[in-house]
N, C-alpha and C positions, 0 to 999 in steps of 0.2 A: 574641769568638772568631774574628777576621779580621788578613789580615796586611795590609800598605800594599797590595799590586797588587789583593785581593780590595775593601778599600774604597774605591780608586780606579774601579774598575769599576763597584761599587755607585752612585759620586756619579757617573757618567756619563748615568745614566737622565734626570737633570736638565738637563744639558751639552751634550749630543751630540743636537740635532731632528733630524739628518741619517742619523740610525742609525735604521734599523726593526726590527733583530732584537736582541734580547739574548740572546743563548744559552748558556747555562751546563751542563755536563755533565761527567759523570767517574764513578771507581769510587766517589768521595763521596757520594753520592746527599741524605744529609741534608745534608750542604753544602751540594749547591744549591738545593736546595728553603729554606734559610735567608736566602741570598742573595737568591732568588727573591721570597721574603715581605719582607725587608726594601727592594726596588726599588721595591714594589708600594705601601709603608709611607711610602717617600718621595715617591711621588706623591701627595700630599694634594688632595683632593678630587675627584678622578680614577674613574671608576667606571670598576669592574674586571669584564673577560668572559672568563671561564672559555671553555677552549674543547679538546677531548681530540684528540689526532691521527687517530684513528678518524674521526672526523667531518671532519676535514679530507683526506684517504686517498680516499674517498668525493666530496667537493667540492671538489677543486682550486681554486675561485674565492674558497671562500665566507672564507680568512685574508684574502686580499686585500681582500677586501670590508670584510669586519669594522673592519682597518686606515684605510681610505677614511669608511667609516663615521661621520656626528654622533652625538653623544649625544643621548634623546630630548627632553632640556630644555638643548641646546645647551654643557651641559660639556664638561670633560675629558675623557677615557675611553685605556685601555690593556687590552691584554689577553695573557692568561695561558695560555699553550699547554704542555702536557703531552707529550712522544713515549716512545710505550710502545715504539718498536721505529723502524724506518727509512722508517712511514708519512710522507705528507706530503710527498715531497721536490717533488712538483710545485705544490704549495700554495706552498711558500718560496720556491719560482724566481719565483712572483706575485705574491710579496709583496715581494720584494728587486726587482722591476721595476719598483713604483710611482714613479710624478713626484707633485710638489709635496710638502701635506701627511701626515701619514700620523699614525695615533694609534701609540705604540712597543709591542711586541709583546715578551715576557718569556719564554724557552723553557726546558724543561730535561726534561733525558734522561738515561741512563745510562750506563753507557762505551762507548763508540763508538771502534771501532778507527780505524784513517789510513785501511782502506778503506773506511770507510763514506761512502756517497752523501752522506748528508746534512751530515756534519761536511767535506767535501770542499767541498762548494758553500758553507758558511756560510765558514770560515776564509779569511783575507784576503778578504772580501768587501768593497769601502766600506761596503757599508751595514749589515756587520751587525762586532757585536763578541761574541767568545768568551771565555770562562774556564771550565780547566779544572779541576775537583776533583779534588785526588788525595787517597789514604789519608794522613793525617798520620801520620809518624812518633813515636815514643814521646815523648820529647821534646818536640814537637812539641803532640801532644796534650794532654801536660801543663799544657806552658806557656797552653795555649787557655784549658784548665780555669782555672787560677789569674789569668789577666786578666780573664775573663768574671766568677768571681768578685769580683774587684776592682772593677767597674761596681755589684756587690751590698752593696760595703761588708763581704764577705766576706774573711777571711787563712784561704789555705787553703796547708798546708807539699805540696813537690812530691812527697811518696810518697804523700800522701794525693791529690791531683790525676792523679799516673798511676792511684791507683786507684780511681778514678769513673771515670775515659777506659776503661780497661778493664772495670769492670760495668758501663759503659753501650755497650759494643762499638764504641767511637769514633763514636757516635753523637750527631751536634753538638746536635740537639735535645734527645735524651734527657738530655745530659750539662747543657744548660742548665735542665734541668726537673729534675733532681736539686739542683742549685746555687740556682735558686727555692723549693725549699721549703727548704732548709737557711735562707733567709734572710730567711723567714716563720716559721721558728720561732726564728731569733736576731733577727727583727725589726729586721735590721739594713739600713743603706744608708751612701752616702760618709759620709754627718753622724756615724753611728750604728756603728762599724765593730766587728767582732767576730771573732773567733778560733774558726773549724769544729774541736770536738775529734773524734775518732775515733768513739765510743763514741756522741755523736749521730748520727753520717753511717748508723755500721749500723743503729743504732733506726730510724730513719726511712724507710731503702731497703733494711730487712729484707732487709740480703745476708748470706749465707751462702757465698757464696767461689763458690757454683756456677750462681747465679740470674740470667743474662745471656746473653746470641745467644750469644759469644765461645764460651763454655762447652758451650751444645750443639750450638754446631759442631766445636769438638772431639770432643765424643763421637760424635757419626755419622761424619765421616771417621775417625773412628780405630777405627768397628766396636765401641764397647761399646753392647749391645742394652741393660743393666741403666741402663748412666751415660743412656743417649737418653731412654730413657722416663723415668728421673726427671727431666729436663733438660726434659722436653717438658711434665711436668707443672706446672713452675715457670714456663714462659712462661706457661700456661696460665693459670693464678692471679691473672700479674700483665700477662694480655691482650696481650702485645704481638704486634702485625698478623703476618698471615700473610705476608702481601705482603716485610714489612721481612723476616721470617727467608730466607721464600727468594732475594731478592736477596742477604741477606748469604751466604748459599749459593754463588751463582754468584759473589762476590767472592773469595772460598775458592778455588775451583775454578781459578779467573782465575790467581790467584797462585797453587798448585801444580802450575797448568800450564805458568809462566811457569819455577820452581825445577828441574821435572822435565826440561824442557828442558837446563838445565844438565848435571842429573846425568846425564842420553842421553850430553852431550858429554863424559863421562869426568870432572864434577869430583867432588868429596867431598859429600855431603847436607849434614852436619852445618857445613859452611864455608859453602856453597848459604844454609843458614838463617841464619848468623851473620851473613851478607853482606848478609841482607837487611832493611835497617834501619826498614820496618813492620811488623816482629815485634818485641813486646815479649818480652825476652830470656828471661822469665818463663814463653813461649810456645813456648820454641825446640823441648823435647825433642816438646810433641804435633807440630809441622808434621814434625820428621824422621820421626815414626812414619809421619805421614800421606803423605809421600816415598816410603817405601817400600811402601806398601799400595797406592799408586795409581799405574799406568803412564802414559804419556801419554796410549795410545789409550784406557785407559779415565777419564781425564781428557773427554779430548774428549767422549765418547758420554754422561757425565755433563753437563755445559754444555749440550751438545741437549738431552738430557731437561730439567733444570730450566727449560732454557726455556718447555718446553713446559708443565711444570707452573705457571709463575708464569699465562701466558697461560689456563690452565683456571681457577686462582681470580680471575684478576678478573672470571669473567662469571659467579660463583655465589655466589648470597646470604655474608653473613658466616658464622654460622655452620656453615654447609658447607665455607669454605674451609679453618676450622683442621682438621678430621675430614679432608682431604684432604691438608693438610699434613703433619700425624703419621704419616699412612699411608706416605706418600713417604719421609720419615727414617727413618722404621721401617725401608724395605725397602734405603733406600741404608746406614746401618747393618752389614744384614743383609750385603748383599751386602758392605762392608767388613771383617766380620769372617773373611768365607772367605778372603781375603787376606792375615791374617796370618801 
């Protein structure tokens, strides 16, 4: 599920000793975290150091260090840096300054506008190399679906591939963990190849047209209190992290900020939508609804809150974050349906 410049990048990790940063970010998030895992994957024998931007925000020295760093029994080693937000820029000025050796450093963040500090100082850096994730388009996605399939020994036809990309909310992981099991119950691979019928895909990913992010994010931008809360109960079921729903939240918001802009400038919504070709066309009538429900300004003042909110669940146990989550949808919902 990668195109030529994204596995170009990937075989860099091997190529390039003169690069210390690999930094990968975008509104894709599972993108890079795929990418990320597969850098890590191709460093064989390599031991790998976790290491969270928090912790570096606090010690500017210690990536640097880390980087300079032997292994305790004289390996390999790389490591694996996390940015929840725009911590760290004084750490990577430390680490982009090192001479000679250096163990390579593997980054990845979220979308980061042109002002951000940190993607400022990485881009055109020598030493450090970027790639950006974006949302794949429909299309796009599809096609990911059915190649990745294809590594599976998997024939999967392209309506049935856009629609796994969309129950799995273009989620490059989830979509390849949908496709893994499809090919542990056809037991299939190159040798062995087999044709995904319909009728398997829903038995197995017990979809029901409404059990996906995609789905209840529609319904809280668009203010149905009844559609959220069964929406909420079906994440709920099938566990997916709190973390993933409210970034795909603020990916939302991203993008009807980016439309409502338009429509400020006197254009048509429903042209605004059409034009915009990481909308599956399938999607088009909820984004116009959610166009007019939501102005800019209170676009904006939603983006600051979910910020805030993503920031409160990661420092409180799991089960607390999803009780935190629902409450939030609940009330941004709420507040969406006075807008109609």
């Amino acid at each position: 599920m990668s195109n030529a410049k994204e596995r170009s990048f990937i075989g860099a990790i091997g190529t390039r000793p003169e690069i210390r940063l690999f930094f990968i970010f975008g509104q894709d998030e599972s993108a890079a975290a795929d990418i990320a895992s597969q850098m890590s994957v191709a460093l064989t024998g390599s031991e790998r150091i976790d290491i969270d931007s928090d912790r570096i925000r606090n010690d500017p020295a210690l990536l640097a260090d880390e980087a300079s760093a032997l292994s305790l029994f004289g390996d390999k080693r790389h490591i694996r840096l996390n940015f929840r937000r725009e911590e760290g820029v004084a750490a990577v000025e430390n680490l982009l300054a090192l001479e000679g050796d250096a163990n390579p450093v593997i980054a990845t963040a979220g979308n980061l506008t042109k002002a951000s500090k940190l993607r400022k100082l990485v881009e055109g850096h020598p030493r450090a190399m970027v790639h950006i994730c974006y949302m794949p388009e429909e299309g796009d996605a599809a096609a990911a679906v059915m190649a990745y399939a294809a590594t599976m020994g998997l024939k999967i036809d392209r309506p049935l591939a856009a629609r796994i990309a969309r129950y799995t909310g273009q989620d490059r992981k989830l979509a390849q963990a949908e496709i893994e099991k499809l090919s542990l119950y056809y037991d299939s691979s190159p040798q062995r190849p087999a044709t995904v019928e319909v009728p398997i895909f829903e038995a197995l990913s017990a979809e029901t047209g409404e059990e996906n992010i995609n789905g209840l994010i529609h319904q809280v931008m668009g203010g149905d209190l009844r559609g959220t809360g069964r929406e909420l109960v079906a994440a709920r079921d099938m566990g997916v992290d709190a973390i993933r729903i409210i970034r795909a939240m603020q990916r939302r918001v991203t993008l009807l900020a980016a439309m409502r802009a338009k429509v400020d400038n006197g254009s048509n919504p429903g042209a605004v939508v059409k034009a915009t070709r990481s909308i599956f066309w399938k999607d088009a009538d909820n984004y116009a609804q959610q166009l007019a429900r939501w102005p800019s300004v209170r676009l904006a003042g939603l983006n600051s809150h979910l910020l805030e909110v993503e920031s409160k669940l990661m420092h409180v146990r799991d089960g607390l974050a999803g009780t935190i989550l629902e409450e939030e949808l609940v009330r941004i919902a709420r507040a969406a349906s006075r807008r109609g």
